[in-house]
Every structure is written in C-alpha cells, then in structure tokens.
N, C-alpha and C positions, 0 to 999 in steps of 0.2 A: 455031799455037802458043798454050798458053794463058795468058793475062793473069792475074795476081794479084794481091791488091791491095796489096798492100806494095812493087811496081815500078810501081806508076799513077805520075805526076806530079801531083799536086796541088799546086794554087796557096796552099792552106793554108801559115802557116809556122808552125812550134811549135819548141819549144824544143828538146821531148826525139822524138827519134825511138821511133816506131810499132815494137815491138817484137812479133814477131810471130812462132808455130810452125807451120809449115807439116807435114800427116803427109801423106803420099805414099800415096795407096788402092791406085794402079797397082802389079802386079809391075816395078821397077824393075830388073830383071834378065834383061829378055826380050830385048839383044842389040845394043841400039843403042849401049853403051857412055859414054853420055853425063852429064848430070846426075840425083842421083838412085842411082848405080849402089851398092847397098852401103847404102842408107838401109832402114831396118825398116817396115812396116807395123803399125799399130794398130791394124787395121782388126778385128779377130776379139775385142781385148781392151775389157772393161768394170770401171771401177773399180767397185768395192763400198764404202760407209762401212759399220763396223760400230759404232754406239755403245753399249758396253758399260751406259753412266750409265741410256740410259733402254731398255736392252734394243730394239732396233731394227736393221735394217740395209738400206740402199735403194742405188739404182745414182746416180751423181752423172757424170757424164761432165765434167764441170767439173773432175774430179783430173785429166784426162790433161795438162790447162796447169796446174797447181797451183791453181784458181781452186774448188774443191768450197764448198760452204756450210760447212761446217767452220773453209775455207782464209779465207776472206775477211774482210779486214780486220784481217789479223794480222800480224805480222810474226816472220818465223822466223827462229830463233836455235840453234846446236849445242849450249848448254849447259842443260844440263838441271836444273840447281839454282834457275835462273831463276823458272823455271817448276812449282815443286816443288808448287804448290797446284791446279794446272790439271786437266783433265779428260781423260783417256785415251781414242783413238780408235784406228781399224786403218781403213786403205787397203787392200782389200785388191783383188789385180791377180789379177782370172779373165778366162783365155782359152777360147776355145770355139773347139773344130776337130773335125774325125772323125776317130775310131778304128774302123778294120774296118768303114770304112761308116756309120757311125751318130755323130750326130755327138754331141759330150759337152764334159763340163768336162776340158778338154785342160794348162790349170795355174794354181795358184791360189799366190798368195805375200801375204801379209801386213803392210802397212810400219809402224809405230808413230808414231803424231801426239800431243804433249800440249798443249791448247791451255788460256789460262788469260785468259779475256775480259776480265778485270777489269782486267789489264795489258796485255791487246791484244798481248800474245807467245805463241808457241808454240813446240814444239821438234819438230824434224825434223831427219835426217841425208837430206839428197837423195842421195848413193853409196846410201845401204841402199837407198832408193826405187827407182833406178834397175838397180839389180842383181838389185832383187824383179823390176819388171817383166820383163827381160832373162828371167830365170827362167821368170816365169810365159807368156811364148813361146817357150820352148822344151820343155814339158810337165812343170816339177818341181811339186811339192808343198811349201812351205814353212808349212810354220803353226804348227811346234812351238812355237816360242817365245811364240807368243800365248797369255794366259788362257785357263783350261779355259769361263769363260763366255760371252768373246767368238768362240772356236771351235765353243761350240755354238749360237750366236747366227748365224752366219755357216751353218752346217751347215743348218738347219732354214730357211732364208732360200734358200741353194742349191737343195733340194731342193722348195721348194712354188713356187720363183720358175719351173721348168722341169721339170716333173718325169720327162721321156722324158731330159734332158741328164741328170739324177741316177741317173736308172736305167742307164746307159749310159759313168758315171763309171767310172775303174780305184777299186776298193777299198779300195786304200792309201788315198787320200783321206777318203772314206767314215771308217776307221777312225780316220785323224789328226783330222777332226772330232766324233769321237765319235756318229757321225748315220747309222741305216744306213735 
C-alpha cells in the first residue's frame, strides 16, 4: 500500500494542518472499486501563463495547486473593482491526448487572472477555473472570450512549443487562435 505524506505521523506539532492535493496518475477505474474511483487525472494537462503585459507565455505547473509565479503572494478576491488597476493574465488549461493516432492539443480553455502587486490582491473566480479545466479534458476549445492579443500570444507559443502537436491539432482551434 502506498504511504503519503499527509497520513505519516509526525511528531512535529503545528498549529494549522498541512493541507495538501493529492492527483491520482493511476487509472482509478480499473475495478477494484475502492478509493479513488471517480477522481480525474491531470496527468495529460499543462497550464500555460499567457502574459499579455509583456507579450510572453511559458508552462508554470505550479497553476495546477494555484501556486504559478503569477499566483504567489496574492491573495484572491471575486471582486473585480478591487483590483481595477491590476495587470491581466490567462491560465490557460492544454490538454494533450491522441486523435487518430497522433497525438495533439486535445483542449485548450482559457481562465482570466487580474493581479494587482502593489496591493497584493488579485481577482479570480475558481468555478470559471475549474470548469475551464473540466473542459479542457474533455476536448473543447474555449478561448473566445480572451483578447485577440493574448490568443495570438498563446497561438504562436502553442505552435513553436510542439510543433508535430500543432500540426496534428483539429482546426477549429487553429482558427479561434487566429494562428494556422
């Protein structure tokens, strides 16, 4: 059975308990019925930052816990008036799986971050977040609502970061980034 570190006993005592997301790599489905059964894999998805500000977009795997270099040291709030001087960001959730053999960008969804350092707040709705990702494993496309700059910023990043996954992308994509 495997041990993880969140059921060790440690003789440490702290205040606040060790909070911790456990992603399950395993197909949890293969029969045994037990714990696990019904939990998602993340294992195929990579977050993307895109930052429009300085034209850039890199892979941060520190979004799949909310922890990206973006994230940190902020604290996040639903109201968006707060933060009305802040700086616009996209999460954006690519999954990679095979189509017909070949594998490709299987779905890409976009989540909206504004973060505004001077007051150490940021605004996010985690439902969008969590509904992009859900999306973006199940093969949709979500990007319309992003900026035409940050979707061609993300597009051009897609395509030179893999370029057999780009080639091998459905087209719908392709055209909602404006990037062929």
């Amino acid at each position: 059975m495997k041990e993880f570190d969140q059921f060790k006993n440690n003789d440490e005592k702290s205040d606040k308990k060790k909070k911790q997301f456990t992603i399950i790599k395993d197909d949890s489905t293969d029969g045994h019925g037990g714990y696990g059964v019904g939990s998602i894999s993340l294992e195929n998805m990579t977050p993307v930052i895109v930052d429009p500000n300085e034209e850039k977009a890199f892979v941060d795997m520190g979004a799949l816990h909310a922890r990206s270099a973006v994230e940190k040291r902020v604290k996040f709030i639903t109201d968006r008036e707060v933060v009305a001087n802040g700086l616009l960001y996209w999460i954006v959730w690519v999954t990679v799986d095979n189509q017909a053999g070949k594998p490709s960008y299987y779905g890409v969804a976009g989540s909206e971050i504004v973060v505004d350092r001077s007051i150490k707040r940021g605004y996010k709705l985690m439902p969008e977040h969590v509904n992009h990702m859900d999306k973006s494993l199940k093969g949709k496309f979500v990007v319309d609502h992003m900026d035409e700059k940050s979707r061609t910023i993300l597009g051009e990043y897609l395509r030179e970061f893999k370029p057999e996954l780009w080639e091998n992308t459905n087209q719908e994509l392709k055209d909602s980034l404006g990037v062929q």
